[in-house]
C-alpha positions in Angstrom: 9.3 -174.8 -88.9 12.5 -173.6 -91.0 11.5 -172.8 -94.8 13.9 -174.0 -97.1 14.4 -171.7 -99.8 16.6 -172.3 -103.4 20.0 -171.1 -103.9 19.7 -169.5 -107.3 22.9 -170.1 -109.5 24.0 -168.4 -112.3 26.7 -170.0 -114.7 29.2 -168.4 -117.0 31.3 -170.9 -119.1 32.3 -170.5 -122.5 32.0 -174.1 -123.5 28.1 -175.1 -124.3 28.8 -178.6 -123.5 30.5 -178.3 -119.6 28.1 -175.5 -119.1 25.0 -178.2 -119.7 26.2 -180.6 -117.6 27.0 -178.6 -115.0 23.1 -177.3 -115.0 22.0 -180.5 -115.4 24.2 -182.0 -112.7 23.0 -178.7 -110.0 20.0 -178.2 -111.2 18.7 -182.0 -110.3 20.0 -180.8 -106.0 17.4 -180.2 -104.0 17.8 -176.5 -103.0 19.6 -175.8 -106.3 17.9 -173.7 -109.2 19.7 -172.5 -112.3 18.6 -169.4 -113.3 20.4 -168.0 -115.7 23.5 -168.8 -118.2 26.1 -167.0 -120.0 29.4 -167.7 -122.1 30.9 -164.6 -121.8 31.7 -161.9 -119.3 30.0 -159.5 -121.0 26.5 -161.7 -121.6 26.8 -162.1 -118.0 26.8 -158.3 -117.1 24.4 -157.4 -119.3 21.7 -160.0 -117.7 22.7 -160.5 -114.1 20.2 -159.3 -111.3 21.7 -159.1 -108.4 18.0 -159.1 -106.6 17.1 -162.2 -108.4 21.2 -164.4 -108.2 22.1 -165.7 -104.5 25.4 -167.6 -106.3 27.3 -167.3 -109.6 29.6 -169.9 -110.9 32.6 -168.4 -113.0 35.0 -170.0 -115.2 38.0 -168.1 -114.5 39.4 -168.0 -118.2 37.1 -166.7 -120.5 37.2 -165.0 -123.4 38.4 -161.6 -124.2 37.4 -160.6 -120.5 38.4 -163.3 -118.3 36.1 -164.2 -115.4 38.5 -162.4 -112.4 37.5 -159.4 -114.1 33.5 -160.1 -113.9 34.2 -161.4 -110.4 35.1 -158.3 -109.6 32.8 -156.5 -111.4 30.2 -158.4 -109.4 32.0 -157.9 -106.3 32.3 -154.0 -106.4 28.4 -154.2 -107.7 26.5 -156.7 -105.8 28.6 -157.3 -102.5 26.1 -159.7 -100.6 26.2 -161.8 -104.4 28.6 -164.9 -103.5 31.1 -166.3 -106.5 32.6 -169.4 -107.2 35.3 -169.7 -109.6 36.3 -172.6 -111.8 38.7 -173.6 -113.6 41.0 -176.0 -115.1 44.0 -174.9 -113.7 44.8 -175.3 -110.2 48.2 -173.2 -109.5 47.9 -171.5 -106.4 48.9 -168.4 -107.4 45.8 -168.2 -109.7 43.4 -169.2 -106.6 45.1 -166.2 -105.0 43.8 -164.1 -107.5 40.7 -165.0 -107.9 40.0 -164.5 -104.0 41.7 -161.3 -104.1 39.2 -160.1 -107.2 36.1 -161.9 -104.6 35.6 -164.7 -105.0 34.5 -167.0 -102.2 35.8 -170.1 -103.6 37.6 -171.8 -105.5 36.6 -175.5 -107.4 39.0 -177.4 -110.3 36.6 -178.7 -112.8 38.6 -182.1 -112.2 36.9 -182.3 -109.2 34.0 -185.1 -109.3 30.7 -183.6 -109.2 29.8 -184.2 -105.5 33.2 -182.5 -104.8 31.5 -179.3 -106.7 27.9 -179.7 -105.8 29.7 -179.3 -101.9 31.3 -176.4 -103.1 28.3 -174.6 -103.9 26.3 -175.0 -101.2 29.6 -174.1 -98.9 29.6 -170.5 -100.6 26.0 -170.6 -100.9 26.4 -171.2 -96.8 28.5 -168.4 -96.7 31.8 -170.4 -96.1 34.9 -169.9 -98.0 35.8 -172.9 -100.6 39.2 -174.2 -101.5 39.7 -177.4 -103.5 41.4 -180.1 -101.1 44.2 -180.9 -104.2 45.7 -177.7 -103.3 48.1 -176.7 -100.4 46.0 -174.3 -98.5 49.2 -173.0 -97.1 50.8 -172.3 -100.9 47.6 -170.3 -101.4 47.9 -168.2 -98.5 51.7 -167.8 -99.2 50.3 -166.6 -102.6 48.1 -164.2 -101.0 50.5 -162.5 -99.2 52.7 -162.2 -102.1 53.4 -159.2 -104.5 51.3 -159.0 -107.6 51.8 -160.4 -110.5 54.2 -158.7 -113.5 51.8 -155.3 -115.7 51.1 -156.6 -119.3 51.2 -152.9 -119.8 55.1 -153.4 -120.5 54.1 -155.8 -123.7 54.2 -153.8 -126.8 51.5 -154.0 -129.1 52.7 -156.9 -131.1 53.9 -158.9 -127.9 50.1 -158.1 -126.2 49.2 -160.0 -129.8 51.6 -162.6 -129.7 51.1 -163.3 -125.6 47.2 -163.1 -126.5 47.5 -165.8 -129.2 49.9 -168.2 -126.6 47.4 -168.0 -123.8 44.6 -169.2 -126.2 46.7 -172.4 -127.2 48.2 -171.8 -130.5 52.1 -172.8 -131.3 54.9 -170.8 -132.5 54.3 -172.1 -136.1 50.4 -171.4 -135.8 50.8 -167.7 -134.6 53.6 -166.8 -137.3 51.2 -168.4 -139.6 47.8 -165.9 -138.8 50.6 -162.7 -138.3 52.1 -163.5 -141.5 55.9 -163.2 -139.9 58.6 -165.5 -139.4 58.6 -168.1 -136.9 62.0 -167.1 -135.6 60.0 -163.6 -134.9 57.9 -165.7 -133.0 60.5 -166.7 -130.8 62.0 -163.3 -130.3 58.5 -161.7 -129.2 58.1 -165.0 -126.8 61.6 -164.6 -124.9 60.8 -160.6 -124.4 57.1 -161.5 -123.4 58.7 -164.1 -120.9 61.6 -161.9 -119.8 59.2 -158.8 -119.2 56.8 -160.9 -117.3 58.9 -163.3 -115.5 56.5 -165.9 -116.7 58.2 -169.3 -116.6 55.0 -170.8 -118.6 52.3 -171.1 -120.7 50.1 -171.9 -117.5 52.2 -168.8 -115.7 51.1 -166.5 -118.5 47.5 -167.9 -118.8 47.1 -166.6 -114.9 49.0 -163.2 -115.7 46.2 -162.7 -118.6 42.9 -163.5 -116.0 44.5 -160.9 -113.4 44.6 -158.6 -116.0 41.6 -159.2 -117.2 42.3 -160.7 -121.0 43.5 -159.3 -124.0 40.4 -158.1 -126.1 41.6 -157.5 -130.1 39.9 -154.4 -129.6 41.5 -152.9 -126.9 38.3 -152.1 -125.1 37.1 -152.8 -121.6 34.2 -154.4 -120.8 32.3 -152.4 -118.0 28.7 -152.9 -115.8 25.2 -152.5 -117.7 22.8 -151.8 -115.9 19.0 -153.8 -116.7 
């Protein structure tokens, strides 16, 4: 007779309170154990065990490093470890790029949670998710597709400005913390727009996660080994 043996999950979210409900909700599967949590990419590859993880569940914009950058990380450092990215957004495009950086599926957090509790044990079964809300054929058309624009081309100021616009804030707010006029504001947004042929907020929140974030310090957040 078969042993059944848990899928140990590991869960990176910045917010406390999704992050517990999602453990609760998993953790009460049979076949499901949390092990381990994290709100940041950098928590998460400091305590990761690839020996002791079979799945990790990733929200795809966190902050500073965003979580295509730890999937990739994990990916390039622990192939046979399986990851499933979440997120609020559910633009193909942004799919694309999280399967590109290895990921082996994709959930929306809108989904209901027997929608993501099936999408965990798919990628724990080896099988590729993708959320049924989205075209699978606009996600392979994505996939095919060029990359997406180099913040590289921001200067500094615009990587600030662009940082503060994925993160939420208005034009009013960001003059506000930079201490310069809101009509500056404006300027840096059209030549952040017009460099990156990002059409939107949304466009520009899936430019940052393929790049990894914007850390204020300009540093990059790298595997520790335990």
């Amino acid at each position: 007779m078969d042993v059944l043996v848990d899928v140990r999950l590991y869960l990176v979210d910045d917010h406390p309170l999704f992050r517990a409900g999602l453990a609760y909700t998993l953790g009460r599967e049979t076949g499901l154990v949390v092990v381990g949590e994290a709100s940041t990419a950098a928590e998460a590859l400091g305590a990761i065990d690839p020996a002791q993880v079979d799945l990790a569940i990733v929200d795809v914009l966190l902050p500073s490093v965003t979580g295509i950058t730890l999937i990739a990380e994990l990916a390039a450092r622990a192939p046979a470890l399986r990851t499933l990215a979440l997120s609020v957004i559910d633009e193909p495009c942004l799919i694309a790029d999280t399967l590109r950086a290895g990921a082996s599926g994709f959930a929306v957090k809108t989904q209901t949670p027997e929608e993501v509790i099936g999408a965990v044990r798919a990628v724990a079964a080896g099988l590729r998710y993708l959320p049924p809300c989205v075209s699978r054929g606009a996600i392979e058309a994505e996939l095919s597709s060029p990359s997406v624009a180099d913040v590289g081309r921001l200067t500094p100021r615009e990587r600030e400005i662009f940082e503060l616009l994925i993160r939420g804030h208005s034009n009013d707010e960001i003059a506000s913390r930079l201490y310069i006029a809101r009509r500056t504001v404006e300027t840096h947004r059209q030549h952040i727009v017009k460099k990156l042929s990002a059409r939107s907020i949304a466009e520009m929140m899936r430019i940052a996660a393929k790049h990894g974030g914007l850390a204020s310090d300009g540093r990059d957040v790298h595997w520790r080994p335990s």
